[in-house]
N, C-alpha and C positions, 0 to 999 in steps of 0.2 A: 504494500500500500504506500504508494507516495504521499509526501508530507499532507501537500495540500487536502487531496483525500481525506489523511487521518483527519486534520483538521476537522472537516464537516463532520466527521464521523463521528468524534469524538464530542461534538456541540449540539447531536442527534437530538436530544430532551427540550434543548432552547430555542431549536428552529422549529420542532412543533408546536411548541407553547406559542409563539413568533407567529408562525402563520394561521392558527389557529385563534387566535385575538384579533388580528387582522382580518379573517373572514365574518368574524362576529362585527367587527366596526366598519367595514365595507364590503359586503359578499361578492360583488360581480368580479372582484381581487383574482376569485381561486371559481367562482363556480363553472367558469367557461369549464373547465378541466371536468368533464360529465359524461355521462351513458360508456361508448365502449370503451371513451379513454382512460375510465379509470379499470374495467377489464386487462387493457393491453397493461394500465402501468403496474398492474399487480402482477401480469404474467412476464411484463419485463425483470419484475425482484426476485419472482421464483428463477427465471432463466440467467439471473448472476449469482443465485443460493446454489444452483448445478452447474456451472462453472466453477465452483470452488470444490465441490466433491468429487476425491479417485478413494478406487476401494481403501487408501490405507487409512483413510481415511475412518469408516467404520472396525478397524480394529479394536478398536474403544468397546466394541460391545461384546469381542471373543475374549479382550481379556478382562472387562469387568460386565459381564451383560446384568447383572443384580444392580449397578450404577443405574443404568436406560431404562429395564424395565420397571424397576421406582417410581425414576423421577416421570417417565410415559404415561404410568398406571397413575399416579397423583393428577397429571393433568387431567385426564380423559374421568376420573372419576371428583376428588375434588373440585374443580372448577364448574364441571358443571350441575353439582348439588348444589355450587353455593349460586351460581347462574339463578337456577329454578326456585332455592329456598328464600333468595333476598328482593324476589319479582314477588313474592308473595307476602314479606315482609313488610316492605317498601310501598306496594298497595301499587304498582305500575299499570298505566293503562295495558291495557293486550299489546299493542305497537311494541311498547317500549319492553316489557316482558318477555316477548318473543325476542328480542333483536337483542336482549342483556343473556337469555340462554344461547343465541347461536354464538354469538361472541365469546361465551364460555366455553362452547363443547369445539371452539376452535383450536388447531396445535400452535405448539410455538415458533415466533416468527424471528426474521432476522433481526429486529430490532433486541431481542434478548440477548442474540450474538456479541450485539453492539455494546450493552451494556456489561455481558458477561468478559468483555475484553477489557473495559474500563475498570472495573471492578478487579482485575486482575485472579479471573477464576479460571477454571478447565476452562479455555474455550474448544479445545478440541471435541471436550465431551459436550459441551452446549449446543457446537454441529451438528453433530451427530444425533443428539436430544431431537433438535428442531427437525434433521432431514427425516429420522423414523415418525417422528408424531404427526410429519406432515403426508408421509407416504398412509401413517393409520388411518390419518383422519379422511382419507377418499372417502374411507368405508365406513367408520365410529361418527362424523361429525354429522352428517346426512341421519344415519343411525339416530345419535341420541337427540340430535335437534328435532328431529319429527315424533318420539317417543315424550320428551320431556315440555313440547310448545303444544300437545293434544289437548288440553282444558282451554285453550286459548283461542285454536287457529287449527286448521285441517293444513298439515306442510306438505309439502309434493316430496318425499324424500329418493326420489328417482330424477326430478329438475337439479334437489341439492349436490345427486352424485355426481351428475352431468356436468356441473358448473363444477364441481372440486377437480372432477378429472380434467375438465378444460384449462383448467387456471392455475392447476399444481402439478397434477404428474406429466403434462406434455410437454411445458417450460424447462421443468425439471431434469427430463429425459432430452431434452435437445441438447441443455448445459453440458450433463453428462458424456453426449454424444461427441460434445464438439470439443471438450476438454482431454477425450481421448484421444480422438484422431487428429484435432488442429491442434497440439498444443502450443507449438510459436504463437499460434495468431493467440488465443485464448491468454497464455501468457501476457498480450500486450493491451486485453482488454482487462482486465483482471484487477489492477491496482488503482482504475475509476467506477466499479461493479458496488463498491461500499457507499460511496458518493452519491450514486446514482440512487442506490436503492435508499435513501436518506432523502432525496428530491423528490421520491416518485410519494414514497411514503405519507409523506406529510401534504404535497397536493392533494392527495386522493381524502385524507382526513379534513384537510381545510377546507375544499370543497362540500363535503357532506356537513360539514359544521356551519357553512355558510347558508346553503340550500337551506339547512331546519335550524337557521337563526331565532326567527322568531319561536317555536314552539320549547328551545330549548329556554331561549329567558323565560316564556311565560310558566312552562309546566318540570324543567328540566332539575330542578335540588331533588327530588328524591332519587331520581336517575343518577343524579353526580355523584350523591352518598351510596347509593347501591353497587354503583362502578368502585369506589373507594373501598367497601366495604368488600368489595369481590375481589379487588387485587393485591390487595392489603391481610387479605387474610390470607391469600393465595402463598404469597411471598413468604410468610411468618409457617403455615402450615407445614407448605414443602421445604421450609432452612430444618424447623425442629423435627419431624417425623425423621427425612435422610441425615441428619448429625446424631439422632439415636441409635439410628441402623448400622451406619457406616464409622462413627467416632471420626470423620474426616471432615475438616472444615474446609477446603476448597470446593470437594462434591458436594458436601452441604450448599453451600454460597451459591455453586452452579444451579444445581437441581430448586434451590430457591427462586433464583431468576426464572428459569423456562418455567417453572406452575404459575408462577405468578404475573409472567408476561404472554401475552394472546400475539396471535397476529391476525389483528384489528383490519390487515387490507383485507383479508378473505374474508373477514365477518361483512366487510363494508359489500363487496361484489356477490356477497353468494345473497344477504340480500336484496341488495338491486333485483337481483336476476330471477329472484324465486318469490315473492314478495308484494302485491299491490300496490302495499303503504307506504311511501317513500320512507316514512319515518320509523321502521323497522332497521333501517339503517344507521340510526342517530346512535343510538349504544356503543356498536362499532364505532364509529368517528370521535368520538366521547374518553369512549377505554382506551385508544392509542394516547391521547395527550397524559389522559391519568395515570399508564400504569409507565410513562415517558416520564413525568415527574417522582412516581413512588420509584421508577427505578435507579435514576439520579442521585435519591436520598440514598438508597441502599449500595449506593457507587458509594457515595462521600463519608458510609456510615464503615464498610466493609474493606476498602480496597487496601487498607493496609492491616488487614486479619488474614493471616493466613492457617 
């Protein structure tokens, strides 16, 4: 990663906060950035998350697979309990209920990557974390978003698989493709892929914050606290359960970040796509800046614990 790069990379948390203040004090800023362009720029992050994976990449899980399958099994179960149990809490219209579970029952995104490298934790294992929960979640996030959003909303969970597999395993699998057999070129795109997925990230969130500016001042605090309340506890559950299991505080630290950070783009496109209510989407655009800020703190709280 060249410097510059790092730079944006590492300021990941302030540029979302940045553009997403921005789209609340002038929308038209970020909303042009809408329908398939937020599709492509999610499937451009996945296809720079598969450009950085070769098999040696998953060795991580031959030699600790009780490490992945923890921290995997925490997300897919944890988050999305606490998804279903704090929509019920929190008294959320149906809209916002639905769109706080699919965000939950989503894998972890690069942005955990970003924070788990600042934080100075396993990033190899947070890779790794991210590429299996995102390969599970083709099959689980479809699964439990249409099991756990039934008292609400009838979900198509056959449109949800469709859009998972368009938007994660084909990007994914072309990264792959191309980082094996190009690897010169691959290598020369490689060290602006952080950057980019930092740019695309925070459009596609500012955008959606912009679109449901109004509904979010009017009806949006118990949504902000339910998002808090979801990623906050996400972070705290998965640091204590795996530092019980393992007596390792860097896997702890890791496996902290990935339960407790979503990737909030798939939450944003898979409701687009599956969805009537534009505002099914607001959760997603919502959880990217909060668990950007919770995970900031847990940088500035953690990064010299090892």
């Amino acid at each position: 990663m060249n410097s510059y790069s790092q730079k944006i990379t590492a300021t990941f948390p302030w540029i979302v906060v940045m553009f997403s203040f921005g789209a609340l004090l002038h929308p038209p800023l970020f909303t042009w950035f809408q329908g398939s362009m937020i599709t492509l720029g999610l499937g451009g992050i996945m296809l720079g998350m598969g450009l950085t994976l070769q098999p040696a990449d998953f060795k991580q899980i031959v030699r600790h697979p009780k490490w992945v399958l923890v921290g995997v099994g925490l997300q897919f179960i944890v988050m999305p309990s606490l998804g279903w149990g704090l929509g019920k809490v929190f008294k959320l219209p149906p809209f916002f209920a639905v769109g706080l579970i699919l965000v939950s029952c989503c894998p972890g995104g690069t942005a955990s990557n970003v924070i788990a490298y600042l934080a100075k934790s396993n990033v190899a294992l947070s890779v790794c974390m991210t590429a299996i929960s995102t390969l599970a979640a083709i099959l689980i996030t479809p699964l439990l978003t249409s099991q756990l959003s039934g008292n609400y909303v009838n979900v198509n969970a056959t449109g949800l698989l469709y859009s998972t597999l368009k938007v994660v395993l084909l990007p994914i699998l072309l990264g792959v493709i191309l980082n094996r057999y190009l690897p010169k070129q691959t290598a020369k795109i490689l060290p602006f892929a952080p950057a980019l997925a930092v740019l695309l990230i925070t459009l596609i969130v500012a955008s959606i914050i912009g679109q449901g500016k109004e509904i979010i001042l009017d009806s949006g605090v118990n949504l902000i606290l339910a998002l808090i309340c979801l990623h906050l506890t996400g972070f705290v559950l998965g640091f204590l359960i795996s530092l019980g299991l393992f007596k390792n505080w860097s896997v702890a630290k890791t496996i902290s970040i990935e339960v407790g950070m979503q990737n909030s783009g798939l939450g944003v496109v898979l409701a687009r796509e599956n969805f009537t209510n534009p505002m099914v989407a607001i959760p997603a655009a919502v959880s990217s800046l909060i668990h950007s800020l919770l995970g900031s703190l847990f940088v500035s709280l953690f990064k010299n614990k090892n």
